[in-house]
C-alpha positions, -999 to +999 in steps of 0.1 A: -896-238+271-880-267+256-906-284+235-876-317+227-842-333+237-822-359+220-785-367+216-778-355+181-797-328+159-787-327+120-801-300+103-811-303+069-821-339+054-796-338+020-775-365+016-752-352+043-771-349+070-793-383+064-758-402+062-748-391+094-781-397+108-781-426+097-746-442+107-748-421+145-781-436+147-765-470+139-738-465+166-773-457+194-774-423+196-808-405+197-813-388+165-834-359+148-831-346+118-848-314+113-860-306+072-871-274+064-895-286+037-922-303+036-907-329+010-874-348+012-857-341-020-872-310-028-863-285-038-833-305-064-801-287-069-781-315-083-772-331-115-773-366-097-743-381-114-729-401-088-698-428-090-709-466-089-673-467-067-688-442-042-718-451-038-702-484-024-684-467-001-710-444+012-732-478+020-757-472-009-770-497-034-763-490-070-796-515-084-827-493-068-850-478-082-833-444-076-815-451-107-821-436-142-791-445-164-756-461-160-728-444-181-693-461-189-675-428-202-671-392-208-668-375-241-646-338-231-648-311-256-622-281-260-631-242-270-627-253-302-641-286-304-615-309-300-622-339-281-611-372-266-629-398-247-623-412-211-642-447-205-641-476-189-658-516-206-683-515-176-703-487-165-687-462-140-714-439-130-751-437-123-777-407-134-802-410-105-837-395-098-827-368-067-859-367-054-856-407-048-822-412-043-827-391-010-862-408+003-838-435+002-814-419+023-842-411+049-857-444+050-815-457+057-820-432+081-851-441+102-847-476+096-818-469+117-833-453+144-837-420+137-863-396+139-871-368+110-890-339+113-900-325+078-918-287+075-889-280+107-868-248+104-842-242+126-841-205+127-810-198+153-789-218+177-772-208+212-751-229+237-759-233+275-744-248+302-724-278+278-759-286+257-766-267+223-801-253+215-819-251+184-853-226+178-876-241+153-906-231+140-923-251+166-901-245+196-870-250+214-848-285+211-820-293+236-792-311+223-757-323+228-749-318+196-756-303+161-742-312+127-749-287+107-758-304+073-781-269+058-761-271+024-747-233+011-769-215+029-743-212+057-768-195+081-757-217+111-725-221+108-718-180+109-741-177+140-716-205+158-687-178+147-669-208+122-662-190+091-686-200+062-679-208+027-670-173+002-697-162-016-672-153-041-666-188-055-699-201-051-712-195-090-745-200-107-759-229-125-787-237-142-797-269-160-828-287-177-839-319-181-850-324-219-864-348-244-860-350-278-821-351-275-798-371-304-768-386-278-748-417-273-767-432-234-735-444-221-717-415-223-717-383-203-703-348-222-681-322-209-676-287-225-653-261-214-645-227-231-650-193-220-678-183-247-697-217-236-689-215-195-665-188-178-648-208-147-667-239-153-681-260-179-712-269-193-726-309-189-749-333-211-758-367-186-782-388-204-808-402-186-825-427-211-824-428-253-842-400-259-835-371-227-808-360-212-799-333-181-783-303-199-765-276-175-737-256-166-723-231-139-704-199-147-686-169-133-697-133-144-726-144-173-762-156-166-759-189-169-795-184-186-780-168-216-751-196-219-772-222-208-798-212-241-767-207-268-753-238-256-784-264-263-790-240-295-752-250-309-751-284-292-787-296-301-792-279-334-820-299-353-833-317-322-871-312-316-866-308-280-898-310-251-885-289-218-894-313-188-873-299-157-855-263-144-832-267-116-808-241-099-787-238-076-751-228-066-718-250-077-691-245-045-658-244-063-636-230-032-627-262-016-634-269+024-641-239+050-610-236+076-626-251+101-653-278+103-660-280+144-671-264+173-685-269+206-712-288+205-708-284+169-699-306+133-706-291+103-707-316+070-713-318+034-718-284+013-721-262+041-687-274+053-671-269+013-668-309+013-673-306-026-649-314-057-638-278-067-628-296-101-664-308-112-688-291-081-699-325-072-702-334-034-729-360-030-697-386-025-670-366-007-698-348+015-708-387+024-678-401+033-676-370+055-709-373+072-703-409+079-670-400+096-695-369+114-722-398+124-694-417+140-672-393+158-705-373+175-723-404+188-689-411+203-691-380+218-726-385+228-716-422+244-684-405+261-707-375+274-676-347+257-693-328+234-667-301+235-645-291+206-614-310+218-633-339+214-654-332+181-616-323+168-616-358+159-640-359+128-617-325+112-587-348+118-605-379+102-621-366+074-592-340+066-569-376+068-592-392+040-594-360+013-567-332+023-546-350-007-577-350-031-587-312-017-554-300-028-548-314-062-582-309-071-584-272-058-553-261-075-567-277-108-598-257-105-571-226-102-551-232-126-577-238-152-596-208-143-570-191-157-557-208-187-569-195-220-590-212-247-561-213-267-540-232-241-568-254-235-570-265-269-530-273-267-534-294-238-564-315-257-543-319-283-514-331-262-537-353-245-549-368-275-518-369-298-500-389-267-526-416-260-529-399-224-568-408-223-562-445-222-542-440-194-569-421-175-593-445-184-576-477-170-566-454-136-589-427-135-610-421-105-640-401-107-643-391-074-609-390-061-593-373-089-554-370-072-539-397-099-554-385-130-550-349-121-507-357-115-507-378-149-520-358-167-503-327-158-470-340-149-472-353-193-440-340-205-464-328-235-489-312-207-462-299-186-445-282-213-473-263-224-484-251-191-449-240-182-450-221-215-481-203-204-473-186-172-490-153-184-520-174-181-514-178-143-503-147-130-535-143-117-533-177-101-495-173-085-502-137-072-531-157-045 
């Protein structure tokens, strides 16, 4: 017995799914959104370092109260130590408070127009007769369409018979919000090296004077172990209180082949819509989801739910990133497989030839494309990299 009905269901109430809530709302489609917990923002998974650039361009203030700390730079560290700085004179980024960045989302949302059910799983889908239905914990909603905003979990995007993200490249993280730290606030620090994070790289974001978010993600290691050396080597001397453990999974594999279905729209983490260079997707997943809002309330209005239709959002949204997915991707490959002691060449390239200026006056942090060809088409850069093909064997044999 169907217990609802409305245009458009989006499952899960991340910042994907309230984005496109909120703009297919904005266009008059009927809206539900569908939260499995019984708190929006909970639980976190995220580091919450988010471009002032992109929050603009998903349609999100930068000046609420969401907002913890403003950096201007980033301080990157080699295996070794090396370093070099990338900043901008005005801040570039924003550390914000999860938990009320995403209320803020919701009320966008249902200011909008639409309507969000918290405590709401939806345990399985199935189509019938050109409508798509969704059993919840409460009952049975109708639909004319779905966008599938459940985050890594995947669960319905393998029932629809898409093919969902590899667990093989999803890896571990672990991070804590402490107080007591010794930092410089307006700048965020990077660390890469296979003893401090296999695959990845370990993070320090400031949120005020004295605290900071302290994390990383890693392949084949408990991030637990590194996570402990790490603020032990980095923090050495600091009387440090432990406020804040989050989890989660960092999707590093780029976007899954196909994004659409029947009835069907899949956006943000579920669909891979994530930097595979840094794991961030709050920005890239929201540019997607407003493209998902738009394209399935056009759907709604034009009464074609069908995937020759919904096609349009993959088109769109593959349009605005495939150059960004790319670039960024094979950077996440090829540095997966350099060495520590290649790493530390190309920071001292980088360094010795002024290279961090020029990333600083063009540098993008969400769409990375320009930095990522500057830096590596450096004659300095280049020349190293070319000099360590053993390095990439792995990475050319794919």
């Amino acid at each position: 017995m169907v217990k609802d009905v409305t245009d458009i269901a989006v499952v899960g109430a991340g910042p994907a799914g309230l984005i496109a809530a909120r703009d297919a709302a904005e266009e008059g489609a009927a809206v539900t959104v569908f939260e499995e917990h019984e708190e929006i923002g909970v639980p976190c998974h995220c580091a919450g370092l988010l471009s002032l650039k992109g929050l603009t361009e998903i349609n999100v203030p930068s000046d609420e109260s969401f907002v913890q700390n403003k950096v201007k730079g980033a301080h990157f560290f080699s295996p070794s130590k090396l370093s070099f700085t990338v900043e901008k004179d005005e801040p570039v980024a924003c550390v914000v408070n999860r938990v009320n960045f995403d209320r803020f989302l919701a009320k966008q949302a249902t200011q909008a127009g639409a309507n969000l059910k918290l405590n709401s799983k939806v345990k399985n889908i199935k189509r019938l007769n050109g409508k798509i239905f969704l059993t919840c914990n409460f009952g049975t909603v109708k639909a004319d369409i779905i966008v599938d905003a459940e985050g890594v979990a995947s669960h319905l995007i393998k029932g629809i018979g898409l093919q969902p993200l590899p667990t093989r490249r999803l890896l571990p993280a672990l991070q804590y919000d402490l107080k007591g730290v010794n930092l410089d606030v307006d700048y965020v620090e990077i660390h890469v090296g296979r003893e401090v994070a296999p695959h990845f790289f370990a993070w320090v974001i400031p949120l005020d004077e004295n605290s900071a978010r302290v994390g990383l993600a890693c392949e084949g290691d408990s991030p637990h172990e590194k996570l402990e050396r790490f603020i032990e080597k980095r923090f050495k001397g600091d009387n440090l209180t432990h406020i804040y453990t989050r989890s989660g999974l960092v999707i590093t594999c780029g976007p899954v082949p196909r994004s659409f279905d029947d009835n069907f729209i899949a956006v943000g983490d579920v669909a891979g819509q994530v930097k595979p260079t840094t794991g961030g997707g709050v920005i890239w997943g929201g540019v997607c989801a407003m493209i998902a809002g738009r394209v399935a309330a056009e759907a709604v209005e034009a009464r074609d739910p069908a995937q020759s239709f919904l096609r349009n959002y993959e088109i769109l949204w593959r349009k605005r990133l495939d150059k960004e997915v790319k670039l960024t991707l094979l950077a996440r490959k090829i540095a997966d497989r350099l060495s520590d002691k290649t790493v530390d060449k190309i920071f001292e390239a980088i360094a010795r030839s002024n290279l961090q200026e020029e990333v600083s006056l063009e540098g993008d942090i969400d769409f990375q494309a320009g930095a990522i060809l500057k830096v590596a088409g450096k004659k300095e850069v280049l020349k190293i990299l070319l000099s360590s093909a053993s390095d990439l064997v792995g990475y050319w044999k794919q």
